[in-house]
Backbone as a printed PyTorch tensor [residue, N CA C, xyz], in Angstrom:
tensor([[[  0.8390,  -1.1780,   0.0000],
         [  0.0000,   0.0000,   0.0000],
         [  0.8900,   1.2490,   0.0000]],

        [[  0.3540,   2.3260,  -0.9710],
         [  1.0830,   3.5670,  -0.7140],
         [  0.2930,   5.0960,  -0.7100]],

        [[  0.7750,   5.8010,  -0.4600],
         [ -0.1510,   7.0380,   0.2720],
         [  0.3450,   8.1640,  -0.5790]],

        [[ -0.6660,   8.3720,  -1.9980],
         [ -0.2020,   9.6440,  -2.4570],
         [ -0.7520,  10.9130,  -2.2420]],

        [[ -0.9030,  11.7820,  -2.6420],
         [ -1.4440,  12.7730,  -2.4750],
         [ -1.7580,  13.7370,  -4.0300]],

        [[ -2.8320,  13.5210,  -5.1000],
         [ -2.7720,  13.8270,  -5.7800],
         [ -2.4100,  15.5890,  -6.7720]],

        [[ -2.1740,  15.8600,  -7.5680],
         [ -1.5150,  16.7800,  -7.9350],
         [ -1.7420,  17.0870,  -9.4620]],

        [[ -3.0860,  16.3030,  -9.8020],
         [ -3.3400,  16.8340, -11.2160],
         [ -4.7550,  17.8570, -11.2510]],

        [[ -5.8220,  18.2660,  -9.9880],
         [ -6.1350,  19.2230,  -9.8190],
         [ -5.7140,  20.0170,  -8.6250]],

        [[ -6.9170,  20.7360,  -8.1820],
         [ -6.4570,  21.7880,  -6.8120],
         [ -7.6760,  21.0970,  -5.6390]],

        [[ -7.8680,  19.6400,  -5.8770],
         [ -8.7280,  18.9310,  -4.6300],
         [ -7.4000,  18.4900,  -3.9590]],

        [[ -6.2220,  17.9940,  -4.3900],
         [ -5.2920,  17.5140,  -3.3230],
         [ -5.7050,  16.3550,  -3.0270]],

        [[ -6.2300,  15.5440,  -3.5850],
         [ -6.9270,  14.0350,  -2.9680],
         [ -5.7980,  13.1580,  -2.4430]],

        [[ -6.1110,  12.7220,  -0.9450],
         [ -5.0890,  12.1070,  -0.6370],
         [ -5.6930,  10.5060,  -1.1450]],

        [[ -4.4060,   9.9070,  -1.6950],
         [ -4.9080,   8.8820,  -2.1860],
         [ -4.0680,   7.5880,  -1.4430]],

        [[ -5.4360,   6.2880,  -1.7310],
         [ -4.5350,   5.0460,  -1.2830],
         [ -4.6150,   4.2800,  -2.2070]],

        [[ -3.1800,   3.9020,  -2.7200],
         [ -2.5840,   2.7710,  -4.1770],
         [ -2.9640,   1.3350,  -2.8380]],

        [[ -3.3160,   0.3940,  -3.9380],
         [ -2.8290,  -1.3100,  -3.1100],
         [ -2.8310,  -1.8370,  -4.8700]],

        [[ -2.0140,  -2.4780,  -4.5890],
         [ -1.8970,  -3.6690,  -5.4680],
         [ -2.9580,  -4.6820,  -5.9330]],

        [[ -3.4160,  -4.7580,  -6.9770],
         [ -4.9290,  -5.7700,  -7.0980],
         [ -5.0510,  -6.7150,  -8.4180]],

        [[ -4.7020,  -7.7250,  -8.1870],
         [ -3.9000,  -8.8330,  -9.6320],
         [ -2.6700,  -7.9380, -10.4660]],

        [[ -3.3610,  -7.9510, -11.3920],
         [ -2.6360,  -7.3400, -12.7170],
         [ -2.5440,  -5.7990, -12.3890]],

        [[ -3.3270,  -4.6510, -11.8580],
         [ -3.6110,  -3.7970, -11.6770],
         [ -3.3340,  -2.9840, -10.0020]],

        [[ -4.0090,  -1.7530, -10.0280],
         [ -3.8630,  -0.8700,  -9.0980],
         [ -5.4590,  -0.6650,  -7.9680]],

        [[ -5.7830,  -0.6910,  -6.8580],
         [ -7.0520,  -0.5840,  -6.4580],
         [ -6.6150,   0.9190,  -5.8870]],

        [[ -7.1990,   2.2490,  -6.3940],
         [ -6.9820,   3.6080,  -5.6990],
         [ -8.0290,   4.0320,  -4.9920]],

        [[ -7.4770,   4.6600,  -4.0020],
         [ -9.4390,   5.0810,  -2.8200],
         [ -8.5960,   6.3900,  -2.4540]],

        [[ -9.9530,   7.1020,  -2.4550],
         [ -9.6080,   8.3530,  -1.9800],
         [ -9.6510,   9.5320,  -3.0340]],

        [[ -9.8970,   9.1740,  -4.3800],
         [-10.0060,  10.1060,  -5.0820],
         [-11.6440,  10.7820,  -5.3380]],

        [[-11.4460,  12.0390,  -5.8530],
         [-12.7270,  12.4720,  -6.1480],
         [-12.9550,  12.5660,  -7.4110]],

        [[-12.3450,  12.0460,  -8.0620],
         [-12.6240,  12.1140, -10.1040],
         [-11.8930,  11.0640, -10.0980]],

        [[-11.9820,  10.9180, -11.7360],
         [-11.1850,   9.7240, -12.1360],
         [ -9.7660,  10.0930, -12.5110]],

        [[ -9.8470,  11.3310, -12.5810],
         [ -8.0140,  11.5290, -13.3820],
         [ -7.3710,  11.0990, -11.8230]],

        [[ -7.7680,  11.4010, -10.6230],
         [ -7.2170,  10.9500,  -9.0040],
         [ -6.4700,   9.6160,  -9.5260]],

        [[ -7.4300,   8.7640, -10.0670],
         [ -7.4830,   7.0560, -10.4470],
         [ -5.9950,   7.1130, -11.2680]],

        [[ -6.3500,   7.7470, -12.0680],
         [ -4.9230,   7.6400, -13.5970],
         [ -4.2790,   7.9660, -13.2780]],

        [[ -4.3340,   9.4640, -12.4310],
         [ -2.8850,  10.0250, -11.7240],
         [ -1.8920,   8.9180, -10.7000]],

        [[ -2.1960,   8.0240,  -9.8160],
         [ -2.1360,   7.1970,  -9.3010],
         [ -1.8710,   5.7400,  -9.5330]],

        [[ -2.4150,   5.4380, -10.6690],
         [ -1.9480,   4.2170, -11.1920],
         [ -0.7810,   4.5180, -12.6890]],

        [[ -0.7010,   5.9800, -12.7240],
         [  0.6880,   5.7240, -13.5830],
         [  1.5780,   6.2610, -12.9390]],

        [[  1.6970,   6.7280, -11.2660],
         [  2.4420,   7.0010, -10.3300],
         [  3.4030,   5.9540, -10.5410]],

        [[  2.3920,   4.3140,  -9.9920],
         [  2.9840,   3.5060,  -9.8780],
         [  3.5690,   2.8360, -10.8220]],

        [[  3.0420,   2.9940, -11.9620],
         [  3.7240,   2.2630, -12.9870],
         [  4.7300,   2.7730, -14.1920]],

        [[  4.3910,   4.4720, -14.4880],
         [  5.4960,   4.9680, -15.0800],
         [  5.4890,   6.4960, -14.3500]],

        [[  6.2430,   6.9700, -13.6700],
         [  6.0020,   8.1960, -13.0960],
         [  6.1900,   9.2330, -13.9550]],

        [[  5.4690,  10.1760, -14.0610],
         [  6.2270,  11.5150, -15.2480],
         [  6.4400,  12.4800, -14.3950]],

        [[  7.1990,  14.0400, -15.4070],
         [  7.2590,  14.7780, -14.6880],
         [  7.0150,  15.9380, -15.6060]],

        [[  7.0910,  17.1520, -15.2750],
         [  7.7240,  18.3760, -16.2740],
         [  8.4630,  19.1410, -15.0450]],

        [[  9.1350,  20.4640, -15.8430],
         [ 10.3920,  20.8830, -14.7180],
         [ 10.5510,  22.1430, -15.5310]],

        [[ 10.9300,  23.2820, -14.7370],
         [ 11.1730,  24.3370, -15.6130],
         [ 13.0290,  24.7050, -15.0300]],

        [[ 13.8370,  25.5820, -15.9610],
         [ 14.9900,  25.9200, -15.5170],
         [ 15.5790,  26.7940, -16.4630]],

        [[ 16.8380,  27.1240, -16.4110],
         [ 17.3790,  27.9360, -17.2900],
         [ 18.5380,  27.5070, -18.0120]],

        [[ 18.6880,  28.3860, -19.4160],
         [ 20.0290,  28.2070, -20.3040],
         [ 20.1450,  29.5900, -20.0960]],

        [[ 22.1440,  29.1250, -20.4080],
         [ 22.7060,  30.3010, -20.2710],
         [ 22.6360,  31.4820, -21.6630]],

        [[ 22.7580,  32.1380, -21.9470],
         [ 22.7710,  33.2840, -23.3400],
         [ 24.3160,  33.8810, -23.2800]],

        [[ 24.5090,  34.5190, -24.9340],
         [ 25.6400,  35.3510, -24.7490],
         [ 25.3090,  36.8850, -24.8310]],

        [[ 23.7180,  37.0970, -24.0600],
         [ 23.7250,  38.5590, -24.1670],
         [ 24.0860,  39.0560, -22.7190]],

        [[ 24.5170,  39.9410, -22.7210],
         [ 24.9240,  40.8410, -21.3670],
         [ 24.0750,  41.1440, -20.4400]],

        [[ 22.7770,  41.4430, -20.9270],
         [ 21.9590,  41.8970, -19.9500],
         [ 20.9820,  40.8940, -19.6070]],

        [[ 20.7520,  39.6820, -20.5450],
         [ 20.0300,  38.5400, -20.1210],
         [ 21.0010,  37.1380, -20.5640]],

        [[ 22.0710,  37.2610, -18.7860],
         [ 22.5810,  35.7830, -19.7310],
         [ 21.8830,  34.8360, -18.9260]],

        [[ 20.6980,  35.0400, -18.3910],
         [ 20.1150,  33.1990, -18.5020],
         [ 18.4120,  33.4190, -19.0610]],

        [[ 18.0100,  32.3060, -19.2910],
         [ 16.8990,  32.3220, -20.4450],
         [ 15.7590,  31.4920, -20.0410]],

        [[ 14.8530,  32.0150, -19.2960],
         [ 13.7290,  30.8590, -18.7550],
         [ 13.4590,  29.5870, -19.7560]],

        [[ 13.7930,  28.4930, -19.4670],
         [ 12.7280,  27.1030, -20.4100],
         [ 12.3010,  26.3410, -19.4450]],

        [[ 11.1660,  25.8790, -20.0640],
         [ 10.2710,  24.8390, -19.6520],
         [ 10.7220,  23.5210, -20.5500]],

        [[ 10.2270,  22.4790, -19.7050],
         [  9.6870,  21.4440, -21.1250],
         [  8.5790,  21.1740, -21.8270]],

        [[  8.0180,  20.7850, -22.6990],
         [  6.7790,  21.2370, -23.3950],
         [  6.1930,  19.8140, -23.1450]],

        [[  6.1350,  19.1150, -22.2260],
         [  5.5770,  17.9150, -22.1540],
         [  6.2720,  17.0480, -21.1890]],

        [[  5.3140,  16.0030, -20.5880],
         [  6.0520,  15.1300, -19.6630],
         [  7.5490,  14.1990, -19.8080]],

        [[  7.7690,  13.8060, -18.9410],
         [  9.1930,  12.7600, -19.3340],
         [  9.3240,  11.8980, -18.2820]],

        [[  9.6360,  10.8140, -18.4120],
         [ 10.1480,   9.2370, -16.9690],
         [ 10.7860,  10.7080, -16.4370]],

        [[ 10.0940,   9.9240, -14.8010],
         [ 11.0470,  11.2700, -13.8430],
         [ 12.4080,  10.5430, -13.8750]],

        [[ 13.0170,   9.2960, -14.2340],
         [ 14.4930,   8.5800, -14.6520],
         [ 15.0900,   9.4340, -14.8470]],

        [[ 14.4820,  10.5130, -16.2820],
         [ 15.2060,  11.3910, -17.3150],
         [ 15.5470,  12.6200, -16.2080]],

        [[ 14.8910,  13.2910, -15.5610],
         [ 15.4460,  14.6150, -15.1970],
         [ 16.5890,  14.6200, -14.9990]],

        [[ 17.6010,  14.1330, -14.1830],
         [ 18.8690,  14.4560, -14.3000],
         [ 19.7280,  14.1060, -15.4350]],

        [[ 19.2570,  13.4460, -16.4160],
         [ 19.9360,  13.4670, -17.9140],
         [ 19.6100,  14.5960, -18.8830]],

        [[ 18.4710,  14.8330, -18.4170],
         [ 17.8220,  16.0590, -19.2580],
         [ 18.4720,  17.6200, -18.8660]],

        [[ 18.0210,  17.7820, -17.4260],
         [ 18.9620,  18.5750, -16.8040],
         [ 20.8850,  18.7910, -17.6670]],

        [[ 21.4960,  17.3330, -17.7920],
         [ 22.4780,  18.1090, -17.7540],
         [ 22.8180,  18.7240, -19.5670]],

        [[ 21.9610,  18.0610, -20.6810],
         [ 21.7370,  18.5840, -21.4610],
         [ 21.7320,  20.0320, -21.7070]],

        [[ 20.2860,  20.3630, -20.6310],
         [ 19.8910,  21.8610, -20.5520],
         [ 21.3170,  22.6120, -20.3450]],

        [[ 21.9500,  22.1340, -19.4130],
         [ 23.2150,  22.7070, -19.0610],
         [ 24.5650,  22.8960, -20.0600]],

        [[ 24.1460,  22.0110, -20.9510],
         [ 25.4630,  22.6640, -22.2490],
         [ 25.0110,  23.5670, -22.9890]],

        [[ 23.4770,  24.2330, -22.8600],
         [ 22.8610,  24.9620, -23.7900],
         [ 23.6110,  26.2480, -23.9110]],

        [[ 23.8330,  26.9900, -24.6200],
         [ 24.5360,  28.2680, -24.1710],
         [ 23.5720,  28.9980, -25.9390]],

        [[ 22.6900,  29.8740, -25.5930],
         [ 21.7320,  30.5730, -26.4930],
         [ 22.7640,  31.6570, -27.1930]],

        [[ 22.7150,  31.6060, -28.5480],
         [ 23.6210,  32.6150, -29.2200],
         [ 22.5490,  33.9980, -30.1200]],

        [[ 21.2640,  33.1130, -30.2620],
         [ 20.4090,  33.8730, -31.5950],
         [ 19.5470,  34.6520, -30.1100]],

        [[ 18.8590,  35.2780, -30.7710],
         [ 17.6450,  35.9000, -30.1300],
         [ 16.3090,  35.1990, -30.1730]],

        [[ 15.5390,  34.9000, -29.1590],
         [ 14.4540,  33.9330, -29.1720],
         [ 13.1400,  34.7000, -28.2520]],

        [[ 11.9770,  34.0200, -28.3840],
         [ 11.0730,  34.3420, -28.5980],
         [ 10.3880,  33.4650, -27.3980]],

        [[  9.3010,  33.7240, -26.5740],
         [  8.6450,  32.6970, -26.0010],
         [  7.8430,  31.7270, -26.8420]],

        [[  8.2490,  30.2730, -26.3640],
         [  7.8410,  29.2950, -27.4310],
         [  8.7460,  28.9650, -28.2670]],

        [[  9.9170,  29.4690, -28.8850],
         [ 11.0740,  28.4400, -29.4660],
         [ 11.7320,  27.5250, -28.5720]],

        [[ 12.0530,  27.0940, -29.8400],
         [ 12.7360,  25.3880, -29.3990],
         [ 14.0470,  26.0630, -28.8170]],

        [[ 14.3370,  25.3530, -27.7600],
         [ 16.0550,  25.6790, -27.3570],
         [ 16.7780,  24.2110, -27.6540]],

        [[ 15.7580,  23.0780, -27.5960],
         [ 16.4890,  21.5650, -27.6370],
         [ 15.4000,  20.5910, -28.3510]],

        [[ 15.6700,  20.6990, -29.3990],
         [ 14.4300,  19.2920, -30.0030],
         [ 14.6570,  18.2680, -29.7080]],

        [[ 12.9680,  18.0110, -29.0460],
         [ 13.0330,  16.4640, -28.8200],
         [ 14.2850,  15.9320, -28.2580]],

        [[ 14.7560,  16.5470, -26.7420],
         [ 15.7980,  16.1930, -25.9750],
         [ 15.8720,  14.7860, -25.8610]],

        [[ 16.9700,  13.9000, -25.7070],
         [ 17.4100,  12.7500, -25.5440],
         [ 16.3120,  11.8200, -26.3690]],

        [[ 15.5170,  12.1390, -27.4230],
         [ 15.0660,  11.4590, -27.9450],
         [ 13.5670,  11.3330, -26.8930]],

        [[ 13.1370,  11.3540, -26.0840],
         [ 12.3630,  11.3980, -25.2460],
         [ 10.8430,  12.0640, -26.0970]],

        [[ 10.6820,  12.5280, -27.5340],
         [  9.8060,  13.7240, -27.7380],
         [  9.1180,  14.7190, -27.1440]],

        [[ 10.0910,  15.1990, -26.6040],
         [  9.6450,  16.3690, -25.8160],
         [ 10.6240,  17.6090, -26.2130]],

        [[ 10.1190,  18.9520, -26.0840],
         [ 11.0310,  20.1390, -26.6810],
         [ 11.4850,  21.2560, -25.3000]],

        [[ 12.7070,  21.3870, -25.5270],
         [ 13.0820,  22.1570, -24.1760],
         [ 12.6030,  23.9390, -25.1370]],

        [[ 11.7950,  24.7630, -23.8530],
         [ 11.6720,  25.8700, -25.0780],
         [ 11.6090,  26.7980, -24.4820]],

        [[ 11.4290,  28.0450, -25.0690],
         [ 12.0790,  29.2200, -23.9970],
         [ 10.1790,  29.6380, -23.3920]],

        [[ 10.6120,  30.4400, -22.3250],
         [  9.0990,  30.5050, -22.0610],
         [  9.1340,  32.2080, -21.4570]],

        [[ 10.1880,  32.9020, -22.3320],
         [ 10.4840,  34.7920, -22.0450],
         [ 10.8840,  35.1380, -23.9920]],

        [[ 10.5590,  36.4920, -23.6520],
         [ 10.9660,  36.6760, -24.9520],
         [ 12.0020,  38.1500, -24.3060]],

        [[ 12.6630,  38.3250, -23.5950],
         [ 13.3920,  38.9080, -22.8110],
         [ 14.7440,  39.0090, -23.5850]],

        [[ 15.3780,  38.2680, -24.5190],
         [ 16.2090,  38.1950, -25.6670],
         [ 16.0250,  39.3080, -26.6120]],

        [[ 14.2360,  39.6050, -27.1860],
         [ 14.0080,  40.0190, -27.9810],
         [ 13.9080,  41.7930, -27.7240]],

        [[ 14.1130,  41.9870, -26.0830],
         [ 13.9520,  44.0020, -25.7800],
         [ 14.9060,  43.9480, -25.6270]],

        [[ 16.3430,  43.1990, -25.6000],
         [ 17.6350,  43.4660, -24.9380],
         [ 18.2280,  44.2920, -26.4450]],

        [[ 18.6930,  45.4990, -26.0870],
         [ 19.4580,  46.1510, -27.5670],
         [ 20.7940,  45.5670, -26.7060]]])
């Protein structure tokens, strides 16, 4: 048995996983995404994560990104250190790609400021 606490709305459902044949038995939720959130806890966990690349402009050298979609929480620290060789040379926009489809994973690391684009 395990004791989550859900996190895909703003009910907070505290939830209880047990094991049930092939499957997951969840109690405690108040919708069904509670249910899905919970049984792919256990079976593939995801995540998203926001952070920064560095730039070569002076007045903005780091560059808000997000990821544009979930990933195995496995990946964050591989993904992470990716993000970390990024070093932004062009001027970008909120919503460009900074990393396609990182580690193959299909997911896009992307800027989420356009703070590049007022810097003279």
């Amino acid at each position: 048995m395990k004791q989550l606490v859900c996190i895909i709305c703003p009910n907070s459902c505290h939830l209880t996983v047990e094991k049930d044949g092939d499957g997951y038995k969840v109690s405690g939720n108040r919708c069904l995404r509670g249910e899905k959130f919970a049984t792919q806890e256990m079976t593939n966990p995801q995540r998203t994560f926001s952070s920064t690349v560095r730039t070569v402009f002076q007045k903005t050298p780091l560059l808000p990104v997000r990821l544009n979609g979930e990933i195995p929480i496995d990946q964050i620290f591989p993904v992470m250190k990716e993000i970390n060789k990024v070093l932004v040379k062009t001027r970008l926009k909120s919503g460009d790609v900074v990393i396609k489809n990182v580690l193959g994973l299909n997911v896009d690391v992307i800027a989420t400021s356009s703070l590049l684009l007022k810097e003279k």
